[in-house]
Jmol script that loads the backbone (N, CA, C; Angstrom):
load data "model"
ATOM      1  N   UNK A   1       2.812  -1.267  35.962  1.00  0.00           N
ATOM      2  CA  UNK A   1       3.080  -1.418  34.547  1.00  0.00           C
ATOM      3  C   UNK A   1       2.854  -0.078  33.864  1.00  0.00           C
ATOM      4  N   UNK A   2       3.728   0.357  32.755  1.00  0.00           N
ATOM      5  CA  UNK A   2       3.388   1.539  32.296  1.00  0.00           C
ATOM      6  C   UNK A   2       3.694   1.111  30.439  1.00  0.00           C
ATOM      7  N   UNK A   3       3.136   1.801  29.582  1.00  0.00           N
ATOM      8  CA  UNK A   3       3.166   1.696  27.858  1.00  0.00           C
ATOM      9  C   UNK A   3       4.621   2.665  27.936  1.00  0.00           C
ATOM     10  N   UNK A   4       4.753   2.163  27.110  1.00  0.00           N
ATOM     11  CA  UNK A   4       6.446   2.856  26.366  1.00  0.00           C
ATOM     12  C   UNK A   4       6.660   2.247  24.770  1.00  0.00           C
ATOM     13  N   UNK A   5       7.587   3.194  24.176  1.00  0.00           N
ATOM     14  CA  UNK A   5       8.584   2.813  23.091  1.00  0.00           C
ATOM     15  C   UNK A   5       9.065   2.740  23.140  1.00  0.00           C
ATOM     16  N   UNK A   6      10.170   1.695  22.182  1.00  0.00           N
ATOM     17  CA  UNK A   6      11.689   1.138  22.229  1.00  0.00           C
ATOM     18  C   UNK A   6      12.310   2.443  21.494  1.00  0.00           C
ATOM     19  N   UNK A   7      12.972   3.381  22.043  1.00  0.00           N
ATOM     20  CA  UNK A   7      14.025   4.371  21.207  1.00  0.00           C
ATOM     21  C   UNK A   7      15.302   3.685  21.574  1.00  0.00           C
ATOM     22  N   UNK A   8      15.774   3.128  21.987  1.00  0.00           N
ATOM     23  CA  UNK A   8      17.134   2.462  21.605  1.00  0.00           C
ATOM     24  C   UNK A   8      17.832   1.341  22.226  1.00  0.00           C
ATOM     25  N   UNK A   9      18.870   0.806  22.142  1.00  0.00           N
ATOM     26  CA  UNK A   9      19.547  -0.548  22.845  1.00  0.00           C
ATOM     27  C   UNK A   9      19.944   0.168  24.212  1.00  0.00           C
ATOM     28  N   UNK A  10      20.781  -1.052  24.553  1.00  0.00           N
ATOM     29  CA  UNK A  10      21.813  -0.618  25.714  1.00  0.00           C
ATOM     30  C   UNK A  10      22.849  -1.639  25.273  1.00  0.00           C
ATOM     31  N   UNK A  11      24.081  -1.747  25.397  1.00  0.00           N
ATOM     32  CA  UNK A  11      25.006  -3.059  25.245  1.00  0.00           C
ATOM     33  C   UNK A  11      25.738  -2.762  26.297  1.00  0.00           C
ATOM     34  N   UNK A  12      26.128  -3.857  26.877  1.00  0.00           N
ATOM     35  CA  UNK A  12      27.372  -3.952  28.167  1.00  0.00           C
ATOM     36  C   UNK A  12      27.666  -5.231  28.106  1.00  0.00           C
ATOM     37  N   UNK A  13      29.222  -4.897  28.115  1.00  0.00           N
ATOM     38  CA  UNK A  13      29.754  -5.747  27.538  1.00  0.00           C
ATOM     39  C   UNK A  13      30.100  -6.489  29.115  1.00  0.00           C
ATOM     40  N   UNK A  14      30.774  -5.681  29.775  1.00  0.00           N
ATOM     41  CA  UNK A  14      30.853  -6.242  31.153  1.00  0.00           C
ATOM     42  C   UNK A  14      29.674  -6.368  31.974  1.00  0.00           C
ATOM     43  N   UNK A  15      29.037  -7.305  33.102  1.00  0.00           N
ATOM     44  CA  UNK A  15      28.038  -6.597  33.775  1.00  0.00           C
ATOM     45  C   UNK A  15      27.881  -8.461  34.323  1.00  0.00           C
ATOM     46  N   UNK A  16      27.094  -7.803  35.201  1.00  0.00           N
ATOM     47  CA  UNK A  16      27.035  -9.528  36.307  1.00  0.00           C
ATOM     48  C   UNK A  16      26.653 -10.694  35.940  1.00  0.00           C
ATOM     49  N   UNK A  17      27.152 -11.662  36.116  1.00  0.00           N
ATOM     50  CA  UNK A  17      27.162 -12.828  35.103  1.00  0.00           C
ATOM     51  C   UNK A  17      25.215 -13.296  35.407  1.00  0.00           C
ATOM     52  N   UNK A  18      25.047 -12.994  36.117  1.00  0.00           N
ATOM     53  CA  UNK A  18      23.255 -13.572  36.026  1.00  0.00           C
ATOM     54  C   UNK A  18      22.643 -12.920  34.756  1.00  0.00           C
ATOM     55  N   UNK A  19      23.465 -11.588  34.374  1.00  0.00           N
ATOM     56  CA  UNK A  19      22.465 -11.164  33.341  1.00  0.00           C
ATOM     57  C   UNK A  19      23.267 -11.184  31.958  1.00  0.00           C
ATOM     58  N   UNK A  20      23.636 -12.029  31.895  1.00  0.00           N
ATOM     59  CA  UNK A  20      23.808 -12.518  30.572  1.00  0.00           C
ATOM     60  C   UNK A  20      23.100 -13.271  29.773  1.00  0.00           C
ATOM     61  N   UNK A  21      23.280 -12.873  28.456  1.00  0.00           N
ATOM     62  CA  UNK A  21      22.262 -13.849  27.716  1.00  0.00           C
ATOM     63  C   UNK A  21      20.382 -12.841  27.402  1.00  0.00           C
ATOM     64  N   UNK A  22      20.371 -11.493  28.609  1.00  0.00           N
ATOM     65  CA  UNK A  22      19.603 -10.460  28.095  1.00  0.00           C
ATOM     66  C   UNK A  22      20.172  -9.577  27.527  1.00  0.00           C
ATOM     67  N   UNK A  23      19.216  -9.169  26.553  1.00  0.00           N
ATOM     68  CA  UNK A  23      19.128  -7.783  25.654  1.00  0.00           C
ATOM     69  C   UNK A  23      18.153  -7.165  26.538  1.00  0.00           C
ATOM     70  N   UNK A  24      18.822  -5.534  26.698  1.00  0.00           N
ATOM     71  CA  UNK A  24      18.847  -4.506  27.347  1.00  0.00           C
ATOM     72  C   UNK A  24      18.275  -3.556  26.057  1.00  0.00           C
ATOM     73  N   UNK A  25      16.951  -2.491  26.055  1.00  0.00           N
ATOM     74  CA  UNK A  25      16.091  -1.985  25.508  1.00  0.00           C
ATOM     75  C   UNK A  25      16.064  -0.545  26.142  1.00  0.00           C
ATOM     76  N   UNK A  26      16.059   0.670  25.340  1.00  0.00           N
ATOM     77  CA  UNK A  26      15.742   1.974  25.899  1.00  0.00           C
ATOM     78  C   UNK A  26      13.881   2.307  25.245  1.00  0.00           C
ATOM     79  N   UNK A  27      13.758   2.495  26.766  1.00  0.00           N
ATOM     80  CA  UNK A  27      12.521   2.238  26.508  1.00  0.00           C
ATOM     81  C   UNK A  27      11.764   4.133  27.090  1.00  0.00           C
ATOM     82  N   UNK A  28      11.250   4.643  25.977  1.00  0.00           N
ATOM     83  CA  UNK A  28      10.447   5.984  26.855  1.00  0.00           C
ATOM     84  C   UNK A  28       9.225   5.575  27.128  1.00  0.00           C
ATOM     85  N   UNK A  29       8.381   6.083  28.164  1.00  0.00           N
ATOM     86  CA  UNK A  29       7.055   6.381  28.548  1.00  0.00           C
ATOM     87  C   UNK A  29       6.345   7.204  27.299  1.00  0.00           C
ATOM     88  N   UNK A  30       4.905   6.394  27.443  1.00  0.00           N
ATOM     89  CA  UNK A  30       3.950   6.583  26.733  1.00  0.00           C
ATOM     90  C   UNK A  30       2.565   7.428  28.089  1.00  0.00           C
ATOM     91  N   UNK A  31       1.964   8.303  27.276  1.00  0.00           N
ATOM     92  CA  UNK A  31       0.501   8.435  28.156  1.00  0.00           C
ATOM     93  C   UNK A  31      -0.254   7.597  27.174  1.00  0.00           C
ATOM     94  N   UNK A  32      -1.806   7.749  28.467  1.00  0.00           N
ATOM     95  CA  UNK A  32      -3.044   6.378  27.855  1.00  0.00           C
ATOM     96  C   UNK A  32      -3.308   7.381  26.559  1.00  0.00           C
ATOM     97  N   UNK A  33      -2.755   8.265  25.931  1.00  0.00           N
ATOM     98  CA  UNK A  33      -3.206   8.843  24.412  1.00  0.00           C
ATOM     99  C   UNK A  33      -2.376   9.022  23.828  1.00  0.00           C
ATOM    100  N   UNK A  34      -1.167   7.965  23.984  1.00  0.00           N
ATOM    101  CA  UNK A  34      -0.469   7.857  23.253  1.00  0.00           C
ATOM    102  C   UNK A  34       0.648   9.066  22.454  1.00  0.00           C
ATOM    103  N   UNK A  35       0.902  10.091  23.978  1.00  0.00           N
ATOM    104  CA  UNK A  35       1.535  10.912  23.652  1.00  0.00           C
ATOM    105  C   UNK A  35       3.185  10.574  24.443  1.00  0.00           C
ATOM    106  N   UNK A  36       4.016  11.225  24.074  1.00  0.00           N
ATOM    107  CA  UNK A  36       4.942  11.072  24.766  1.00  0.00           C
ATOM    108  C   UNK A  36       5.247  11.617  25.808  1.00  0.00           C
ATOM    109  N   UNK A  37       6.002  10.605  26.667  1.00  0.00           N
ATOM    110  CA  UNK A  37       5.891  11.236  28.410  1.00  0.00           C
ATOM    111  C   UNK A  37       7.568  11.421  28.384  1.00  0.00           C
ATOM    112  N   UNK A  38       7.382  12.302  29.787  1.00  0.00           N
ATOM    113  CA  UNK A  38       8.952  12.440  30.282  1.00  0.00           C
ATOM    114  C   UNK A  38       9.485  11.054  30.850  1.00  0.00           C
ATOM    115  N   UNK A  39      10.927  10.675  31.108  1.00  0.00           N
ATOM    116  CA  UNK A  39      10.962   9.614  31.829  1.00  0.00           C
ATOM    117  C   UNK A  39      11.520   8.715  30.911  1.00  0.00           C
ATOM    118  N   UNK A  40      12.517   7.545  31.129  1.00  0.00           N
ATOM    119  CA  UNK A  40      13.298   6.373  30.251  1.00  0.00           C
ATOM    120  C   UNK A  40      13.655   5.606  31.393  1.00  0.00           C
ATOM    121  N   UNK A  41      13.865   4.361  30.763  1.00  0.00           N
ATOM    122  CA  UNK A  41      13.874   3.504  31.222  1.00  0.00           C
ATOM    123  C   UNK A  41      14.935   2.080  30.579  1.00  0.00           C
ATOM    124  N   UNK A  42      15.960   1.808  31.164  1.00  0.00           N
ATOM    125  CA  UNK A  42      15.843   0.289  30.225  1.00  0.00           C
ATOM    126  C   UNK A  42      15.445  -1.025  31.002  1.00  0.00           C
ATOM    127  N   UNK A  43      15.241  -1.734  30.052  1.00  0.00           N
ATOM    128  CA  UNK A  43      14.018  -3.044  30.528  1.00  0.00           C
ATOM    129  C   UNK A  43      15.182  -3.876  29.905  1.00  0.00           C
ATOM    130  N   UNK A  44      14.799  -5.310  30.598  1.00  0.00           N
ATOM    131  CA  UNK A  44      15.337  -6.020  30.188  1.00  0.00           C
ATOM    132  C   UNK A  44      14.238  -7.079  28.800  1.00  0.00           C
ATOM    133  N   UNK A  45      14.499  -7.429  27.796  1.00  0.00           N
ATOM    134  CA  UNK A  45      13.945  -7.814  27.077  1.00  0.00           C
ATOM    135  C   UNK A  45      13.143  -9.504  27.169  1.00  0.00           C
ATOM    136  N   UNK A  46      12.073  -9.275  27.191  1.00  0.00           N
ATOM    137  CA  UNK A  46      11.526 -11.179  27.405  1.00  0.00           C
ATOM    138  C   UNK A  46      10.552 -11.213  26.380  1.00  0.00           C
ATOM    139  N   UNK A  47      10.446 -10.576  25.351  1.00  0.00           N
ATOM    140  CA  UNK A  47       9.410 -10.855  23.965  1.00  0.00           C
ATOM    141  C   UNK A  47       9.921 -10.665  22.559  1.00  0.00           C
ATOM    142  N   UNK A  48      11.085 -10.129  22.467  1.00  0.00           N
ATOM    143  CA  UNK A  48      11.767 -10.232  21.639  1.00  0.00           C
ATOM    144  C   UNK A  48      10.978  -8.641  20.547  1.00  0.00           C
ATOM    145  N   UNK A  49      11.583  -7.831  21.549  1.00  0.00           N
ATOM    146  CA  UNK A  49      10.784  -6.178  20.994  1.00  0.00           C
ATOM    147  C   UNK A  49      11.979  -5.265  20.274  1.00  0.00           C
ATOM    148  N   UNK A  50      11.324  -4.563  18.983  1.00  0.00           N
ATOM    149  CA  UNK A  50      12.278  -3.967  18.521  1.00  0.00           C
ATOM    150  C   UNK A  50      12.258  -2.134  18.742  1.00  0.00           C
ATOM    151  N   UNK A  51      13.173  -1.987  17.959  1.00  0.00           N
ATOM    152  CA  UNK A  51      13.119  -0.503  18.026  1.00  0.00           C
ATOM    153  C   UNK A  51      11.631  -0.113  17.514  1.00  0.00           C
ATOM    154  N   UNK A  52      11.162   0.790  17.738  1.00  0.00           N
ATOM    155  CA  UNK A  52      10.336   1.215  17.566  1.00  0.00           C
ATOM    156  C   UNK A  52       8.500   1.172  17.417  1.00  0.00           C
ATOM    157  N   UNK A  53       8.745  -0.159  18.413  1.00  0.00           N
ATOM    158  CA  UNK A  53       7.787  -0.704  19.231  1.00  0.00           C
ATOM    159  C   UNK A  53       6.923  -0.355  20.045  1.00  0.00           C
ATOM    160  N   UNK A  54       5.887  -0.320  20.349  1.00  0.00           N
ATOM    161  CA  UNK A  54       5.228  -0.159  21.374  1.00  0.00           C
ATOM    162  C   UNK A  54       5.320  -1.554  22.463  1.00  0.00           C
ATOM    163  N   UNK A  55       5.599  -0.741  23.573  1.00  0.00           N
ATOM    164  CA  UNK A  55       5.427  -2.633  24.400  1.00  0.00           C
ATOM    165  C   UNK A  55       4.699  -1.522  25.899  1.00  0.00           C
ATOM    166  N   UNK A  56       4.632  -2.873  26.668  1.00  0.00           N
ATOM    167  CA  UNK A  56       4.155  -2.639  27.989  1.00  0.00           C
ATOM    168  C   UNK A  56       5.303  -3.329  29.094  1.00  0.00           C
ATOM    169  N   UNK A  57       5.762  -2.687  29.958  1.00  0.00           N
ATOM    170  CA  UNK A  57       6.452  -2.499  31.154  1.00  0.00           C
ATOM    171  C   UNK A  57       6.427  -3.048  32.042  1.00  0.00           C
ATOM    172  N   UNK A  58       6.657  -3.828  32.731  1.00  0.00           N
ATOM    173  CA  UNK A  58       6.649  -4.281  34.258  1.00  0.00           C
ATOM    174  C   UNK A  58       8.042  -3.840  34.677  1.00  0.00           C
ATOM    175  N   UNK A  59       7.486  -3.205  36.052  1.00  0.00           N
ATOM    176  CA  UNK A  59       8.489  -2.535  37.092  1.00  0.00           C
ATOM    177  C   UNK A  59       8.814  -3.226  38.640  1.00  0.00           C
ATOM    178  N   UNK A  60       9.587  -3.076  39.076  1.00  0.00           N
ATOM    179  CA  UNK A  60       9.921  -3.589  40.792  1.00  0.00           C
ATOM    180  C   UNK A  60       9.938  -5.077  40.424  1.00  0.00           C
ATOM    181  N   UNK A  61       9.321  -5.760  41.995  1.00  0.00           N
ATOM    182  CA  UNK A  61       9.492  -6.940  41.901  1.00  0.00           C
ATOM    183  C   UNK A  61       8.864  -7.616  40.952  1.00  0.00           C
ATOM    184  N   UNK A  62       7.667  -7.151  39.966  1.00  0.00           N
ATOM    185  CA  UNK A  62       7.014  -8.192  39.221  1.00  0.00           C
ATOM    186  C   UNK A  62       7.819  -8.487  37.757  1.00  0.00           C
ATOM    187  N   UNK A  63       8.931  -7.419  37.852  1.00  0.00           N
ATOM    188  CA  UNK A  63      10.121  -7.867  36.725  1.00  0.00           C
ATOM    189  C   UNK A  63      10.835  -8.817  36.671  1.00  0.00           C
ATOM    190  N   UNK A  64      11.131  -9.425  37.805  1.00  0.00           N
ATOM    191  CA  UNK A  64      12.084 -11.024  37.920  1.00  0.00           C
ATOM    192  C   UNK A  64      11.149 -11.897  38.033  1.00  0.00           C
ATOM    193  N   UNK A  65       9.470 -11.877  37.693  1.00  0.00           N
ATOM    194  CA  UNK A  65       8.688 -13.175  37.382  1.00  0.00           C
ATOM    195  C   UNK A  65       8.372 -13.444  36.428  1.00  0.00           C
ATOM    196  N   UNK A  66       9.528 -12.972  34.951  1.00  0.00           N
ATOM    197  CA  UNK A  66       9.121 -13.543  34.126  1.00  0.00           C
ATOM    198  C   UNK A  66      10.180 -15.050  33.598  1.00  0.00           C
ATOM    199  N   UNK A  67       9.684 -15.931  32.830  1.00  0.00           N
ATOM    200  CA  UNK A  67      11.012 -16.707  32.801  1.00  0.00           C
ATOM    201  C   UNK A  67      12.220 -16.404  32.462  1.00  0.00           C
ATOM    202  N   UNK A  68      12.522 -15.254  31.817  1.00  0.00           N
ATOM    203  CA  UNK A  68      14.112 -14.554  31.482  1.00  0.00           C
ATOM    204  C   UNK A  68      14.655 -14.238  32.585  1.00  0.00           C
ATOM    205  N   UNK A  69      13.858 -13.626  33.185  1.00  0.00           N
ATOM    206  CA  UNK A  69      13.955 -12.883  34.248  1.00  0.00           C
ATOM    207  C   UNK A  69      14.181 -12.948  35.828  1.00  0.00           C
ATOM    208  N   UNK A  70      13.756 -14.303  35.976  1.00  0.00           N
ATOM    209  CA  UNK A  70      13.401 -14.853  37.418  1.00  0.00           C
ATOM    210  C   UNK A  70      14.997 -15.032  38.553  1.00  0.00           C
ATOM    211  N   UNK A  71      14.894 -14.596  38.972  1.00  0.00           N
ATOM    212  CA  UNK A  71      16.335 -14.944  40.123  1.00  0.00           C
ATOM    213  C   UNK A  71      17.182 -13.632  39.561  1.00  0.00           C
ATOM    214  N   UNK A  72      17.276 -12.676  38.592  1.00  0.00           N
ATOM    215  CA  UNK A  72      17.658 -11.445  38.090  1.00  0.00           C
ATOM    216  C   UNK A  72      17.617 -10.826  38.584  1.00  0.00           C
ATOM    217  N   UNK A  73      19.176  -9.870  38.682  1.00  0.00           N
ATOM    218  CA  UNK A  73      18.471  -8.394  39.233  1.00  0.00           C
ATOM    219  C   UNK A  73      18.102  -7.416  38.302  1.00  0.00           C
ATOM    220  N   UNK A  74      16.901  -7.475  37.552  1.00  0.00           N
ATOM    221  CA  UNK A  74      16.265  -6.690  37.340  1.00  0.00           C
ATOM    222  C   UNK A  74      15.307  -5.582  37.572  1.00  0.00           C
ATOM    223  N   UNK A  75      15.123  -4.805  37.716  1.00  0.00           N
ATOM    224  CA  UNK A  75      13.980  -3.763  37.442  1.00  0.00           C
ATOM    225  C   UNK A  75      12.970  -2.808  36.696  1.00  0.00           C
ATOM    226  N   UNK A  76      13.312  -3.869  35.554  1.00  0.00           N
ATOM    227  CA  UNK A  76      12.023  -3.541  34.625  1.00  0.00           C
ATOM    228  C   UNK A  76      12.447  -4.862  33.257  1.00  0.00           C
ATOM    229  N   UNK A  77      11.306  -4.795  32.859  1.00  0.00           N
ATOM    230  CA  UNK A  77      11.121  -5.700  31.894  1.00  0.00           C
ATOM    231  C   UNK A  77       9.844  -5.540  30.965  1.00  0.00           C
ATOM    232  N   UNK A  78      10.719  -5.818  29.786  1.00  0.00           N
ATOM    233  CA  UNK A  78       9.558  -5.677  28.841  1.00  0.00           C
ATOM    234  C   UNK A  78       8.841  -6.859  28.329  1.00  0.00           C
ATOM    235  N   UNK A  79       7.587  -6.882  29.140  1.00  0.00           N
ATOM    236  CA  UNK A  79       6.619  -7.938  28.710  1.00  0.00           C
ATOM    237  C   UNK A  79       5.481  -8.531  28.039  1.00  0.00           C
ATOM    238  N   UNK A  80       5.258  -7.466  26.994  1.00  0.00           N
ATOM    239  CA  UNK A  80       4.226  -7.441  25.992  1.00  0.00           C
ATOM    240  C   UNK A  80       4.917  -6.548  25.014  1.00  0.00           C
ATOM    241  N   UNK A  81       4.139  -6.812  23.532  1.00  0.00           N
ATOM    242  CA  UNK A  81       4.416  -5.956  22.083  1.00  0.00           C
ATOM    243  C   UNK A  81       2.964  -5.509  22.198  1.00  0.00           C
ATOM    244  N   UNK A  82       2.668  -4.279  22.066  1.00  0.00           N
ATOM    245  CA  UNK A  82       0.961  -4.017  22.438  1.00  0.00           C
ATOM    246  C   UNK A  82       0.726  -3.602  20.688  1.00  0.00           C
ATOM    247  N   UNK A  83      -0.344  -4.459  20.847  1.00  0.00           N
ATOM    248  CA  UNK A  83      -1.213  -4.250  19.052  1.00  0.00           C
ATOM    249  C   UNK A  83      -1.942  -3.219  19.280  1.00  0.00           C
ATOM    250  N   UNK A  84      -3.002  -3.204  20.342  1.00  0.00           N
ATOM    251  CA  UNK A  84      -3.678  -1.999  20.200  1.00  0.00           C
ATOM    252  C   UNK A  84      -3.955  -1.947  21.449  1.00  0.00           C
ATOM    253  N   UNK A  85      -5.182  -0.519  22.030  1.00  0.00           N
ATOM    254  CA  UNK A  85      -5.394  -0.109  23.287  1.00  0.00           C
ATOM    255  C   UNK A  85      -6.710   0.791  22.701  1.00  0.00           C
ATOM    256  N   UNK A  86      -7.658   0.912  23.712  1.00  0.00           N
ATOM    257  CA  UNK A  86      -8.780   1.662  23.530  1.00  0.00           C
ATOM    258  C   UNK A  86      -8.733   2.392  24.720  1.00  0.00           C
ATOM    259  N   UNK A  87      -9.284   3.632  25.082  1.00  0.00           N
ATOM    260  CA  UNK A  87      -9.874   4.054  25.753  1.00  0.00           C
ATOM    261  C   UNK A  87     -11.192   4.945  25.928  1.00  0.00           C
ATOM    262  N   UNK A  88     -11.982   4.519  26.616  1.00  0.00           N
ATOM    263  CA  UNK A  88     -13.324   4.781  26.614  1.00  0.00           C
ATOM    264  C   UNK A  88     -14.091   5.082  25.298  1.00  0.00           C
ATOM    265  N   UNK A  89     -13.910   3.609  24.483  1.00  0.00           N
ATOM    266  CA  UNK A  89     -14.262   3.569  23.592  1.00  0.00           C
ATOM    267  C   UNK A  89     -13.525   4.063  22.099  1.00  0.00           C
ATOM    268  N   UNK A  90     -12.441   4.925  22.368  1.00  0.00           N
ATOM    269  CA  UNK A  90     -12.006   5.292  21.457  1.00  0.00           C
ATOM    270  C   UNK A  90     -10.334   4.435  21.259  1.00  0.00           C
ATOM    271  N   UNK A  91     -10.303   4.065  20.035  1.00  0.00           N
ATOM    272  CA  UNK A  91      -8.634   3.468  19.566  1.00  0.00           C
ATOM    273  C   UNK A  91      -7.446   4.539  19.912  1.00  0.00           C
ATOM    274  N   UNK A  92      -6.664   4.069  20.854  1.00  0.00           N
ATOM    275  CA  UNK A  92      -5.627   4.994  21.186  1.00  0.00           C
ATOM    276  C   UNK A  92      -4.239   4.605  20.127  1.00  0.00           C
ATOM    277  N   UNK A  93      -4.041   3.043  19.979  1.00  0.00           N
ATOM    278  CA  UNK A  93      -3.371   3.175  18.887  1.00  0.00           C
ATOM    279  C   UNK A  93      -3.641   1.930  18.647  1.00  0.00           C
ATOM    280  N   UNK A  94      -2.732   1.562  17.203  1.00  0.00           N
ATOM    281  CA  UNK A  94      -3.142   0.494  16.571  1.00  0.00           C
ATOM    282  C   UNK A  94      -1.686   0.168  15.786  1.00  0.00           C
ATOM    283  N   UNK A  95      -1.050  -0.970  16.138  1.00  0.00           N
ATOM    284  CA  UNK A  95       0.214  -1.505  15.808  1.00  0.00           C
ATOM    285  C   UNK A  95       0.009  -1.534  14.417  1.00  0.00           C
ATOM    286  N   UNK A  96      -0.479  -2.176  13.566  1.00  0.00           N
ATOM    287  CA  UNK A  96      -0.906  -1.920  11.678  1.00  0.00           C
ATOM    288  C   UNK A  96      -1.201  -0.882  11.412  1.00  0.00           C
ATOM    289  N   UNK A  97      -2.111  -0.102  11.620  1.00  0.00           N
ATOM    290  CA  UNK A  97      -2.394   1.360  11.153  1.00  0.00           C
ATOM    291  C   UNK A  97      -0.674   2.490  11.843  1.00  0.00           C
ATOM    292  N   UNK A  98       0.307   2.058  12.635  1.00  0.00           N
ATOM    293  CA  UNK A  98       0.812   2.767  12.619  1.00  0.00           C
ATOM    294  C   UNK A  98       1.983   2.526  12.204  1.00  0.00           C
ATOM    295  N   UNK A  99       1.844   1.560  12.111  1.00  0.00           N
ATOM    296  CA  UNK A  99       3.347   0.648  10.824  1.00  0.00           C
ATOM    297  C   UNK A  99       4.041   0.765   9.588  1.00  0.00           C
TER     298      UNK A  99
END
end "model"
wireframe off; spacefill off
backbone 0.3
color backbone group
């Protein structure tokens, strides 16, 4: 699992009938301080995340165990909206204070 932001959609209009019915998310990497990392990604959507979101990631096989997701060929999915995160004591971010 890795933290990321939603910087943008994906739409396809054509694409294999199992994955219809998902919204497709451009998602960048986050570090644990909430800086920006190299690296994108799109996820398939199972929480209903918007642009400019913070969410959390699931990658490989643990992406088709969610219920959107299951029997999919997916490889990533976005499975949390993250409110906040600490590390070692200190607030790395905070979904209201950065809203």
């Amino acid at each position: 699992m890795f933290l990321g932001k939603v910087i943008g959609t994906l739409v396809a209009t054509q694409k294999e009938a199992s994955l219809d019915g998902l919204k497709f998310l451009v998602v960048r990497r986050l570090s644990v301080d909430n800086e920006d990392e190299r690296g994108y990604v799109v996820a398939a959507d199972a929480v209903g995340a918007g642009l400019g979101e913070v969410v959390m990631v699931a990658t490989g096989s643990s992406a088709r165990q969610t219920v959107m997701t299951d029997k999919r060929p997916c490889d990533a999915v976005i499975m949390a909206i993250v409110d906040s995160w600490e590390v070692d004591g200190q607030e790395r971010y905070n979904k209201v204070e950065s809203g």
